[in-house]
PAGUFI-801430 format. One record per residue (C-alpha): residue in one letter; x, y, z. Coordinates in steps of 0.25 Angstrom, whole numbers, plus 5000, padded with zeros to 4 digits. Layout:
N
AXYZ
...
END
This chain:
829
X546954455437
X548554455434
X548854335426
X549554225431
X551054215429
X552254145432
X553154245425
X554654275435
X554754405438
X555954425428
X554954375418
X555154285405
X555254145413
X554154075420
X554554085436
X554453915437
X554453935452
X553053995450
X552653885440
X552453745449
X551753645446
X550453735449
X550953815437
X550953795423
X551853865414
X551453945403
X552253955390
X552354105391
X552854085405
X551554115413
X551054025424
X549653975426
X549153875435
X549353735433
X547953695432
X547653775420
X548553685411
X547853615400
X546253665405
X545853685390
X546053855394
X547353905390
X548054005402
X549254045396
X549254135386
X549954055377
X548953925378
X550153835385
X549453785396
X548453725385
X549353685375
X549153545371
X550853505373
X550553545387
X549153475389
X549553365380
X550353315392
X549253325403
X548753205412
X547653205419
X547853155435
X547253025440
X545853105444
X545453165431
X545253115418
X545853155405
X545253215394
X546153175384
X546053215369
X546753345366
X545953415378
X546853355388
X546053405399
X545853315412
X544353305419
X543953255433
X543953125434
X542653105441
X542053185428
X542253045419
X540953005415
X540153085423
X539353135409
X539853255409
X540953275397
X541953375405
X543253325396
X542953415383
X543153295374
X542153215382
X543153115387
X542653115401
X541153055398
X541852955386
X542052795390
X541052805401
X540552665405
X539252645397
X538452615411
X538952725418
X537852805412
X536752695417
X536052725429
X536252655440
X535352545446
X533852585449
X534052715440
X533152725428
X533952795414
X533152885407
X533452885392
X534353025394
X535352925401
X534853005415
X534652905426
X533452925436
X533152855448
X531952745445
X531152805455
X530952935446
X530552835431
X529052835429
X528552925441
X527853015431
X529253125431
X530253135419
X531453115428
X532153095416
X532053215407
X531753135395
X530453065400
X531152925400
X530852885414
X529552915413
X529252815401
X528752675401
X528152695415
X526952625421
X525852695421
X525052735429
X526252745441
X525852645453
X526352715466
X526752615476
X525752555489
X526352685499
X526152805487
X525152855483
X525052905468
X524653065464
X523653115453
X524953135447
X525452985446
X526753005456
X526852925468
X527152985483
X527052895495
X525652895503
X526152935516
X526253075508
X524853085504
X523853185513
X525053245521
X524853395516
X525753405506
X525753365490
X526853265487
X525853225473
X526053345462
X524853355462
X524553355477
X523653225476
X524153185488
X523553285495
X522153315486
X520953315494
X520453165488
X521453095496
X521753205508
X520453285510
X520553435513
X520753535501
X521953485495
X522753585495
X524253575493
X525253585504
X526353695500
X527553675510
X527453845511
X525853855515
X525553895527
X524253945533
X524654095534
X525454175526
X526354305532
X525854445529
X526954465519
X526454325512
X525554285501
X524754175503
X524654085490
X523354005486
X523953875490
X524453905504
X525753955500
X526454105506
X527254185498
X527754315498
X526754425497
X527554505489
X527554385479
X526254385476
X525754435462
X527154455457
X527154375445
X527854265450
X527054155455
X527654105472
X526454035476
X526453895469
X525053905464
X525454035458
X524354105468
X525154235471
X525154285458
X523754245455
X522654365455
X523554465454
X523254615448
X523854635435
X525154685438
X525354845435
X526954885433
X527455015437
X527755125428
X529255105426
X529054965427
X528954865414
X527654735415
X528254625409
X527254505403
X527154445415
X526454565422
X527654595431
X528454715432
X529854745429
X530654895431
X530654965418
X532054965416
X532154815414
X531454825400
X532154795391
X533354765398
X533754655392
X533654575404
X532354495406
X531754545418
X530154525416
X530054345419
X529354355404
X530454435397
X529454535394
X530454645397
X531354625385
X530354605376
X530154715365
X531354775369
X532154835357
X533854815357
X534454945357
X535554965345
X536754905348
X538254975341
X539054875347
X540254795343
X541254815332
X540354795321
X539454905324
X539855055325
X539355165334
X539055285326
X539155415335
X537555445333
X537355315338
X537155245324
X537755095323
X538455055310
X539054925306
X540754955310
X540954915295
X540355035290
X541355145298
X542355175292
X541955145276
X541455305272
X540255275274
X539555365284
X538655255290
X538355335303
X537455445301
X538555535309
X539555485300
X540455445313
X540755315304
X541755385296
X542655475305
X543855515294
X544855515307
X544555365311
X544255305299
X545355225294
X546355225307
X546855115316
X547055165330
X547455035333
X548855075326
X549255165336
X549555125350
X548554985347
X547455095350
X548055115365
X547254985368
X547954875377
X547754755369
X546854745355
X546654865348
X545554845338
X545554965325
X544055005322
X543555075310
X543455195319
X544355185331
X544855055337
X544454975349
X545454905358
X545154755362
X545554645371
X546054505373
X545054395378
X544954415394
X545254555394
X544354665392
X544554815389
X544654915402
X544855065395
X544355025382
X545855005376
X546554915389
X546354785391
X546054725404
X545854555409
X544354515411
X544154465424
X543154375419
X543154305434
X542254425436
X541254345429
X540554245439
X540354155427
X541854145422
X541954035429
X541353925437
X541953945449
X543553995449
X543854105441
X545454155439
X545454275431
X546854305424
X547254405413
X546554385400
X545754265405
X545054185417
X545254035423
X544053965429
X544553865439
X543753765449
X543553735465
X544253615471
X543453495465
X543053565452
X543553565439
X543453645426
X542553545416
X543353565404
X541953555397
X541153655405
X542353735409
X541553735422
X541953685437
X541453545436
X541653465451
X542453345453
X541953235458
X540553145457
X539353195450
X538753295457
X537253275459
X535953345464
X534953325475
X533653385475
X532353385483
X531153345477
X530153345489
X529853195490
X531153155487
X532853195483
X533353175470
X534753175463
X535153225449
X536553185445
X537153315438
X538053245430
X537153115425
X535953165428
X535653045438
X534253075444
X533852995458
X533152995472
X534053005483
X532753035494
X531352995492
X530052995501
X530253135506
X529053245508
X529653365506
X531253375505
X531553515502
X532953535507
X534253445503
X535753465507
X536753355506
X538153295515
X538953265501
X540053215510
X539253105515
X538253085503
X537153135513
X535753215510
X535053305520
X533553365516
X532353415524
X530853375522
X530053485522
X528753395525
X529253335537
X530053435541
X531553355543
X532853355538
X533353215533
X534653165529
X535153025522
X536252975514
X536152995499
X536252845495
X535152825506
X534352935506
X533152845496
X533152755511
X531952825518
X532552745531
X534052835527
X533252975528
X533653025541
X532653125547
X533953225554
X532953345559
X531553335561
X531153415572
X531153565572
X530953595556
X530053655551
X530253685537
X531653635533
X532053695519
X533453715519
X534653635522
X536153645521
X537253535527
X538453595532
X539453475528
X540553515532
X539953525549
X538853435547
X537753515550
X536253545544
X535653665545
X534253685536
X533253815536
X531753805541
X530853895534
X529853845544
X530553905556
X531454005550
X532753945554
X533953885551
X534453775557
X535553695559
X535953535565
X536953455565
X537053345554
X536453225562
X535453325568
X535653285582
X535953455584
X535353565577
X535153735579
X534453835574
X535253945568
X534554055561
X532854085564
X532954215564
X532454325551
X532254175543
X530954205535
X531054085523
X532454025526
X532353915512
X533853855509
X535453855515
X536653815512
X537953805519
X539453855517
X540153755526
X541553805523
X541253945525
X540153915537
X538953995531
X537553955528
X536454035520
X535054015517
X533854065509
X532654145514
X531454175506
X530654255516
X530054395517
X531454445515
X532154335506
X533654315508
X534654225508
X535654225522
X536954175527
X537554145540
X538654065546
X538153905548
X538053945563
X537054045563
X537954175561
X538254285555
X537054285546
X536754385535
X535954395522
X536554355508
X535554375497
X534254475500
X534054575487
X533354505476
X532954385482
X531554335486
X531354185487
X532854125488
X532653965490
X533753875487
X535253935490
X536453855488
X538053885490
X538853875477
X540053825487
X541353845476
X540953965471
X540454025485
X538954065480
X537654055484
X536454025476
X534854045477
X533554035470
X532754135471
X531254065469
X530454215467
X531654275458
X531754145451
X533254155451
X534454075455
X535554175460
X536854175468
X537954265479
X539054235484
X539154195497
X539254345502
X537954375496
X538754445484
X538854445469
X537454375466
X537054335454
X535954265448
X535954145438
X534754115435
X533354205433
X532354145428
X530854125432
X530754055421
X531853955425
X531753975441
X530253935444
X530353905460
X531753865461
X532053815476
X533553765479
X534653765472
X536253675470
X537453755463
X538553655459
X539653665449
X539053775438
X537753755440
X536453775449
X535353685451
X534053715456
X532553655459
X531453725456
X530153695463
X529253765450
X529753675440
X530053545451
X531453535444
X532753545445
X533653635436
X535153685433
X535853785429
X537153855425
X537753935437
X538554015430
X537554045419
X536154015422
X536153945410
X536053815406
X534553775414
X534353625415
X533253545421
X533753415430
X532353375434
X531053405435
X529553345436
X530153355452
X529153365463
X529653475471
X531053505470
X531753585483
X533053575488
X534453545476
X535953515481
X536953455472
X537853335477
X539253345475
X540553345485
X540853495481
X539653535486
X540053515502
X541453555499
X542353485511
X543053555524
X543253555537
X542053525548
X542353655556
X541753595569
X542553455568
X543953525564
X544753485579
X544653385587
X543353445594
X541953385588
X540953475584
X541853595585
X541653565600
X540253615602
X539053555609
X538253555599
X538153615586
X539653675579
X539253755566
X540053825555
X540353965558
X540454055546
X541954085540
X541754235541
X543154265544
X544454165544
X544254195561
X542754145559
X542554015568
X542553885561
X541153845570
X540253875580
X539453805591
X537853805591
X536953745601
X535553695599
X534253795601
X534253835615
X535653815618
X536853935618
X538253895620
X538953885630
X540253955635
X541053885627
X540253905614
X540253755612
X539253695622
X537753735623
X537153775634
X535553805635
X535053965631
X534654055640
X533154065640
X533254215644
X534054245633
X533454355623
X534154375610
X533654485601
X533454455587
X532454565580
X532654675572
X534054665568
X535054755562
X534654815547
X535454705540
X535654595552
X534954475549
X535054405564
X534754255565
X534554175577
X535854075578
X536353955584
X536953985600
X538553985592
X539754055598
X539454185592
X538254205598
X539054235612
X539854355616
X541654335612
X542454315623
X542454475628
X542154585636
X541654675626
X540054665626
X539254715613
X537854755615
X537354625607
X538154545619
X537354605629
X536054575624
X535554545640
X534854415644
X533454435648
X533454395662
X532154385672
X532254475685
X531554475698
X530454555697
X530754635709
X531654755708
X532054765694
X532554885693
X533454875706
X533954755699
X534254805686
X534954915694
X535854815698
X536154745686
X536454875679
X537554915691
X538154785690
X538254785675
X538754925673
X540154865687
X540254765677
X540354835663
X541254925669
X542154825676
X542154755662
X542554855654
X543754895663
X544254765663
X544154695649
X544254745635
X544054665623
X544154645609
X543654555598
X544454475587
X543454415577
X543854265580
X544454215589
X544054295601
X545154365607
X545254445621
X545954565624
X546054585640
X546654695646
X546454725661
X547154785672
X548654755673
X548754715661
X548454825653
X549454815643
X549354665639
X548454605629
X547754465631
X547254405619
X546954265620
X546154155610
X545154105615
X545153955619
X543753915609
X543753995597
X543053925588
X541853955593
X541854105595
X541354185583
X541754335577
X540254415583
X539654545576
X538654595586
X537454685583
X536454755592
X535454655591
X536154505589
X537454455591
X537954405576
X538954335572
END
C-alpha cells in the first residue's frame, strides 16, 4: 500500500488544500490522518505527530477523559472506573468512590471484591472462586416447605420430583425409593429406537455409529467406547498412547496430533546452521561464524578459508547491489532490511503487508509503506493499554443458560446474579438489547418465553409467547431490526419463523434437516445460518425468508453445536463437540481458521458469544464457563463453574444488535404492506428487495404478492433427489416462489398441477388439452417476447405494428418481486 501524502505535485511544500482539518501535518510535509495525532504510535517518519510540543497542547472533549501526565492520551469516558486501567498511567480506575466497588443491595461480596447474588452463598457451590460464599453456612441446608432436598444437599422445588427427568445431580428425584420403576435417568436425547446408522448408548442415548469405539467417549456414560477390540493401526500409520491411530507422516512433525502428545515424543531435532552465528560448511558441517576466516580450517573441506573471500568487503562496492542495508560477512555479505519491510530478490527490499496477518489487528487494518495502523468500528476505541478495540459505552455483560435457571456474569466487575429462576430445562437464549428484553426456550415444556430483564426473576413476568406446535426447540435468534423470531426444532426438523408477539408464525425450511442445533441472524445483510449435527454435519445459510440456501461449512466438521456472528469483523464461529475445537469463516464460508484445539480444554463444548477480542463458551463436560483470546487462543480463563448444565451463552451490549432501518416499516405502508408476515430478503445484489411477504402454513399469496389466499390442495411440488450440489428447502409461500411478470415459461414454471378428470374418455380428453395447448403456445410465441432484468422486473413488448418500438415499463410493486434461478426440479431463489 503507497504511503499517505500530502506532498503538491511540484513538490517541497505541503499542498494545505489537502491538509483539512481531517489532516494533520507532518514536519517533513507528509499528511496523515488527523486521528493518528498523539495515539502513543508515531506515523511520520520524523515522530512529529507524537512529539510532546504537539501533544503537550491536547484537550480532551467533553465525552472522554484525560489521561493526563506525560501520556497525554484521552480514554472513553464511560471507561472511568469501570476496573479496568485503559489510561497507561492508570489514571482512569484512581479516585473512584470507595463504595462504588460495594455490591448493591441483596448482593453478597465474596472476599475477592466479586459480588454474587445471595441466592448463590451457602447452596453447596463456590460461586465465588475463592470459597468465601460457601463459609459460615448453616449446616445441614434446610430447603423450603415446596422443595425437596437431594442426596446431594441442593434444594429444587417438589412440583419437579418424579416427572422423568433428574433436576438432583444425582438424580434423587428420580431414584426408584421416592418414584418406583428402575430409576433410570431421563437424557433429553433417548429415545426408544436408534437409526440403523446409530449407536445406541447403555443409558438410552443415540449417537453416530461411526463414533463408536473411536477413542473419544459421545455417549455420557462413556458406553461407546467400552468393550472395544484393542485397536490395530495400519502399516503406514503411527498408534499413539491412547491406542488411536494417526498417518505416519505426522511423527514427529512438530505439531501434536496424537490427544496424549505421543507423536512428538522421542523424536530427535535435526541440526540446525541457521542464523549469523552459525556457518554452513559445504559438506554440511556447522561451525561457529567466529571461526571462518581466522586460518584455521575448521571445516573438514576447508570451505572456511576460501583465499578469494577472506578479508573483502563486498559491501564497498555498489552497497553489495542491495536496496537498503548491506550487511559485510566474513565470507560474502548479506543485504538486510528496515522494520516493516522484508527482502523480495534477497538484495531489494519490499513493505510487509502485515494486514495479511488476521492477527495484526483487532478489527481494522491500514497497511502503509514501512508499517501498519490498526483502527476501530463506529463505537470502539483502541485501549491504549491493550492496543485492542475496546467498545464504548456500559459494561458489557453475559447471559447463560443453566437448565433451571439464567444467570449474569458482569465482564468488567465480575458481578454474578439470576436474571430467571424456576425453569426446567432452558436450553436456548437470545436477547432484544434495544429494549432490555430476554427470549429463551424450555425444552421440558416445549415453549418459548419472553420477559424483561429487570422482571424476568417475577415468574408472573414470564410470558409463555409459543407453546403449541414445538417440539424440540433448541435454537433461537431475534431479528431486531424487523422484530421477528425465528428458532430451529430438532424435533421436527425445521426452521421456523413468527413474528415478535407471536400472534403469526411460518415454517421456512423442513426439508434435508437432519440435527438443526443453533442460528444466528445478520439483520443488515438479511441472512440467517444454523448448525446441523446430523448424518451429514453442516453448517447452512439462507436469506431470513427462506431463500436462496446453500451450505457454508461441510469438510472437517462433525458435531457443530453452538454458532455465532462476529458482526464487526463479519465472521462466523462454531464449536465443534466431536473435534473438540472452536473455529471460524467468513461469512462466504472462506478463510477458516481454528483458535482453539484442544480436547484437553474443549470437553463438550455447546454454544458460544464472541465479543470484543474474545470468545466465550459453555461446556457441558466441565458445567462451566470459559474465555478466551480470539485472536490467540491464548489466555483460557474460567468464569464459573460447579454449574448445573450450562447450554445456551449471549453477551449483553448495544453493539451487538447494531441499529438500522426496519426494512418493512420504512414508508408510510405498515408491515411492508403484507397481510401477514414481511421478512428480510437477503442483500444479494444492490437490486435485491429490501423484503418479502410470507403467509402462514397452508396459505400462497395472492396476486398481489401481499395478501394470502388458501393453497391449492391439488398442488404437487416436487422436492426429492435434487441436483449434486443443490440443497432445496421447503419455504415460506414469498414472492419468489411465483413466475415474474412474463411470457417466457422455464420448465420449473410449468411444473403442472395435478388435476382429477372424469373417468370417461381419457384419452379423448387429453387429445383435447394437447390441441388446445399446442393454438395456445404457438399464438404466444408470435405475439410476445420477453426478457428479464434481475430487479425490478422489466417488460420488453413487441407485437404487430409496432415492430420497431420498445416498451419497457416498471412495474407498479416492485418490492416484492425477487431475482429467481430456476432448476429442473425447484424453483430457487
Amino acid at each position: 500500500m503507497s504511503r499517505l501524502s500530502g506532498m503538491s505535485e511540484e513538490g517541497g511544500e505541503p499542498d494545505l488544500r489537502q491538509k483539512g482539518r481531517l489532516q494533520f501535518a507532518c514536519l517533513n510535509g507528509q499528511c496523515v490522518p488527523g486521528r493518528w495525532r498523539c495515539d502513543g504510535e508515531p506515523e511520520c517518519p520524523d515522530g512529529s505527530d507524537e512529539a510532546a510540543e504537539t501533544c503537550s497542547k491536547q484537550t480532551c472533549p467533553p465525552e472522554k477523559f484525560d489521561c493526563g501526565g506525560s501520556t497525554n492520551k484521552c480514554v472513553s469516558l464511560s471507561w472511568r472506573c469501570d476496573g479496568e486501567k485503559d489510561c497507561e498511567n492508570g489514571a482512569d480506575e484512581e479516585d473512584c468512590a470507595s463504595d462504588a466497588k460495594a455490591c448493591p443491595s441483596g448482593e453478597f461480596m465474596c472476599a475477592n471484591r466479586k459480588c454474587l447474588a445471595t441466592v448463590y452463598a451457602c447452596d453447596g457451590d463456590d460461586d465465588c472462586g475463592d470459597g468465601s460464599d460457601e463459609l459460615k453456612c448453616a449446616s445441614p441446608l434446610t430447603c423450603g416447605p415446596n422443595h425437596l432436598r437431594c442426596n446431594t444437599s441442593e434444594c429444587v422445588p417438589l412440583m419437579w420430583s418424579c416427572d422423568g427427568d433428574p433436576d438432583c445431580a444425582d438424580s434423587s428425584d428420580e431414584g426408584p425409593e421416592r418414584c418406583g420403576g428402575d430409576g433410570a435417568p431421563y437424557l433429553l436425547n433417548r429415545r426408544i429406537n436408534c437409526t440403523a446408522e446409530e449407536f445406541r448408548c447403555a443409558n438410552g442415548e443415540c449417537v453416530r455409529l461411526t463414533w463408536k469405539c473411536d477413542g473419544d467417549p459421545d455417549c455420557k456414560d462413556k458406553s461407546d467406547e467400552s468393550e472395544c477390540p484393542l485397536l490395530t493401526c495400519r502399516p503406514d500409520e503411527f498408534q499413539c498412547g491412547d491406542g488411536s491411530c494417526i498417518h505416519g507422516t505426522k511423527q514427529c512433525n512438530k505439531v501434536h496430533d496424537c490427544p496424549d502428545h505421543s507423536d512428538e515424543s522421542g523424536c530427535v531435532n535435526a541440526t540446525k546452521c541457521e542464523g549469523p552465528l552459525k556457518f554452513l560448511c559445504k559438506n554440511g558441517e556447522c561451525i561457529d561464524s567466529a571461526k571462518v576466516c581466522d586460518s584455521v580450517k575448521d571445516c573438514k573441506d576447508r570451505s572456511d578459508e576460501p583465499k578469494k573471500e577472506c578479508g573483502l568487503n563486498e559491501c564497498m562496492i555498489n552497497n553489495g547491489g542491495c536496496s537498503h542495508v548491506c550487511t559485510d560477512r566474513p565470507i560474502g555479505f548479506e543485504c538486510q532490511c528496515p522494520t516493516g519491510y522484508q527482502l523480495l530478490d534477497k538484495k531489494t527490499c519490499g513493505d510487509i503487508d502485515e494486514c495479511e496477518n488476521p492477527d495484526a489487528c483487532s478489527q481494522i487494518c491500514i497497511n502503509y509503506k514501512g508499517d501498519f495502523k490498526c483502527e476501530c468500528h463506529e463505537g470502539y476505541e483502541i485501549d491504549p493499554a491493550t492496543k485492542t478495540c475496546k467498545a464504548e459505552g456500559k459494561s458489557p455483560y453475559l447471559l447463560f443458560t443453566n437448565r433451571h435457571e439464567i444467570r449474569r456474569i458482569d465482564l468488567v466487575k465480575r458481578d454474578y446474579s439470576q436474571v430467571v429462576s424456576t425453569q426446567k430445562n432452558a436450553v436456548a437464549l437470545d436477547l432484544d438489547v434495544a429494549n432490555n428484553r430476554v427470549f429463551w426456550c424450555d425444552r421440558f415444556h416445549r415453549k418459548i418465553y419472553s420477559a424483561f430483564i429487570h422482571e424476568a426473576s417475577d415468574p408472573s413476568q414470564q410470558v409463555p409467547l409459543l407453546d403449541s406446535l414445538l417440539q424440540t426447540p433448541v435454537g433461537l435468534a431475534l431479528d431486531w431490526l424487523q422484530h421477528n423470531l425465528y428458532w430451529a426444532d430438532s424435533g421436527d426438523k425445521s426452521i421456523s419463523v413468527a413474528s415478535v408477539d407471536a400472534t403469526k408464525r411460518r415454517v421456512l425450511i423442513n426439508s434435508d434437516l437432519s440435527e438443526p442445533r443453533a442460528i444466528a441472524l445478520d439483520p443488515h445483510h438479511g441472512f440467517m445460518y444454523w448448525s446441523d449435527w446430523g448424518t451429514r454435519a453442516k453448517i447452512e445459510k439462507a436469506g431470513m425468508n427462506g431463500v436462496d440456501r446453500r451450505v457454508l461449512v461441510a469438510d472437517n466438521i462433525e458435531w457443530p453445536n453452538g454458532i455465532t456472528l462476529d458482526v464487526a469483523n463479519r465472521r462466523l464461529y462454531w464449536v465443534d463437540s466431536k473435534l473438540h475445537l472452536i473455529a471460524s469463516v467468513d461469512l462466504n464460508g472462506a478463510h477458516r481458521r481454528t483458535h482453539v484445539s484442544s480436547a484437553e480444554t474443549l470437553g463438550h463444548p455447546y454454544a458460544l458469544a464472541v465479543f470484543e477480542d474474545r470468545i466465550y463458551w459453555t461446556d457441558r463436560d466441565r458445567s462451566a464457563v470459559f474465555m478466551a483470546n480470539r485472536l490467540t487462543g491464548q489466555d483460557i480463563h474460567t468464569l464459573a463453574e460447579n454449574l448445573n448444565d450450562p447450554h445456551d451463552i449471549v453477551v449483553f451490549h448495544q453493539l451487538r444488535q447494531p441499529q438500522g432501518p426496519d426494512s418493512c416499516n420504512l414508508g408510510s405502508v405498515a408491515n411492508g404492506g403484507c397481510e401477514y408476515l414481511c421478512l428480510k430478503a437477503p442483500q444479494i445484489t444492490e437490486h435485491s428487495p429490501k423484503y418479502t411477504c410470507a403467509c402462514p402454513d397452508g396459505q400462497d399469496l395472492g396476486p398481489d404478492m401481499r395478501g394470502c389466499v388458501p393453497a391449492p390442495r391439488n398442488n404437487v411440488t416436487q422436492t426429492s433427489s435434487p441436483p449434486a450440489g443443490f440443497t432445496p428447502g421447503t419455504r415460506a409461500t414469498l414472492a419468489e416462489d411465483f413466475p415474474p411478470p412474463s411470457g417466457g415459461v422455464s420448465q420449473a414454471d410449468a411444473t403442472p398441477h395435478l388435476t382429477t378428470a372424469p373417468s370417461g374418455a381419457p384419452d379423448l380428453l387429453t387429445l383435447v388439452c394437447a390441441g388446445v395447448y399446442l393454438v395456445w403456445r404457438n399464438w404466444r410465441r408470435n405475439s410476445t417476447k420477453s426478457m428479464n432484468f434481475d430487479n425490478p422486473v422489466y417488460r420488453k413488448t413487441t407485437g404487430e405494428g409496432e415492430e420497431d418500438e420498445i416498451h419497457i415499463g416498471r412495474t407498479d410493486v416492485i418490492s416484492y418481486l425477487f431475482p429467481c434461478r430456476s432448476s429442473t426440479f425447484v424453483r430457487h431463489c
